[in-house]
C-alpha positions as CSV (number, residue, x, y, z in Angstrom):
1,X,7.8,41.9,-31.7
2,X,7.5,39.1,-29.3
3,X,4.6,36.3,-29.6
4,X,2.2,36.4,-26.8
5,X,3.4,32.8,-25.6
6,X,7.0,34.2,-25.9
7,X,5.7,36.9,-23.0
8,X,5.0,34.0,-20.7
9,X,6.9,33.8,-17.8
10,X,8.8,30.3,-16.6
11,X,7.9,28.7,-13.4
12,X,11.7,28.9,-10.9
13,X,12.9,26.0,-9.0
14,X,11.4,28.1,-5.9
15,X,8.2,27.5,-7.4
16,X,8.1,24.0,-6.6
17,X,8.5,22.8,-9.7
18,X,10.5,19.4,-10.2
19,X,12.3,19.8,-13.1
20,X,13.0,22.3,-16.1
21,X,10.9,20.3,-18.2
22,X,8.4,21.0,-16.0
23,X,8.7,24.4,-15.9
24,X,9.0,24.8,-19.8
25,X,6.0,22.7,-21.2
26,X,2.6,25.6,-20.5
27,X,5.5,28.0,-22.7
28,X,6.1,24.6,-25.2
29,X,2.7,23.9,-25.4
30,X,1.8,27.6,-25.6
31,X,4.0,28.6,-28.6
32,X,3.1,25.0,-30.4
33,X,-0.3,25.9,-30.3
34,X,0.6,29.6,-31.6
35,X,2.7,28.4,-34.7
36,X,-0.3,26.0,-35.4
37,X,-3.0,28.6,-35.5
38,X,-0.5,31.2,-37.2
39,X,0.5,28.1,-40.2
40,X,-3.5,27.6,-40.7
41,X,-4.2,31.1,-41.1
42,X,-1.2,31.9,-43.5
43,X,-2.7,28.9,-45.6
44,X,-6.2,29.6,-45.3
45,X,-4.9,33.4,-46.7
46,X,-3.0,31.6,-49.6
47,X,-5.9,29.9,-50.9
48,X,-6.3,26.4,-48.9
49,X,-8.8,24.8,-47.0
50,X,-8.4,24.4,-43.1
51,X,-9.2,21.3,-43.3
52,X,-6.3,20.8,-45.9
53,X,-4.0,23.1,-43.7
54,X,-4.2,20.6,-40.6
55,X,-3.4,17.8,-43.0
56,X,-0.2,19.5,-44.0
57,X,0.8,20.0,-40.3
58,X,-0.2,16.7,-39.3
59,X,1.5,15.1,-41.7
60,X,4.8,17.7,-41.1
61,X,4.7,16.4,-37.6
62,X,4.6,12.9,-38.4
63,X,7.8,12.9,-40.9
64,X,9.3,14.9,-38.2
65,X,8.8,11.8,-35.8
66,X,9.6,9.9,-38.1
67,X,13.0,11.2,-39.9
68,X,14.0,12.8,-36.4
69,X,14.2,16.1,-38.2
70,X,12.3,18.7,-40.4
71,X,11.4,17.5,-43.8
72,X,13.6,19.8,-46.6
């Protein structure tokens, strides 16, 4: 079953949009947010605090910056 930011449509060159980046980031941005709010929620049913959830992702993120890839 596809995600509802999965559904969205991508912008065409036709659309006068610059690059593929461009046309890409409202889906990026769109599914980031998703997986966020779906990783909180599968925490918050498992027990955890949102507040520690956020901290979990956060720091995910930053070892992700920071390694260049997922943390194992």
């Amino acid at each position: 079953m596809p995600t509802s930011a999965a559904r969205s449509s991508v912008a065409s060159p036709d659309e006068h949009i610059l690059t593929v980046q461009e046309a890409l980031e409202p889906l990026f941005l769109a599914l980031e947010e998703e997986a966020e709010v779906k990783m909180i929620a599968a925490a918050v049913k498992a027990g955890w605090s949102v507040e520690d959830a956020v901290t979990a992702i956060d720091e995910l993120r930053r070892a992700e910056l920071l390694t260049g890839h997922r943390p194992h």
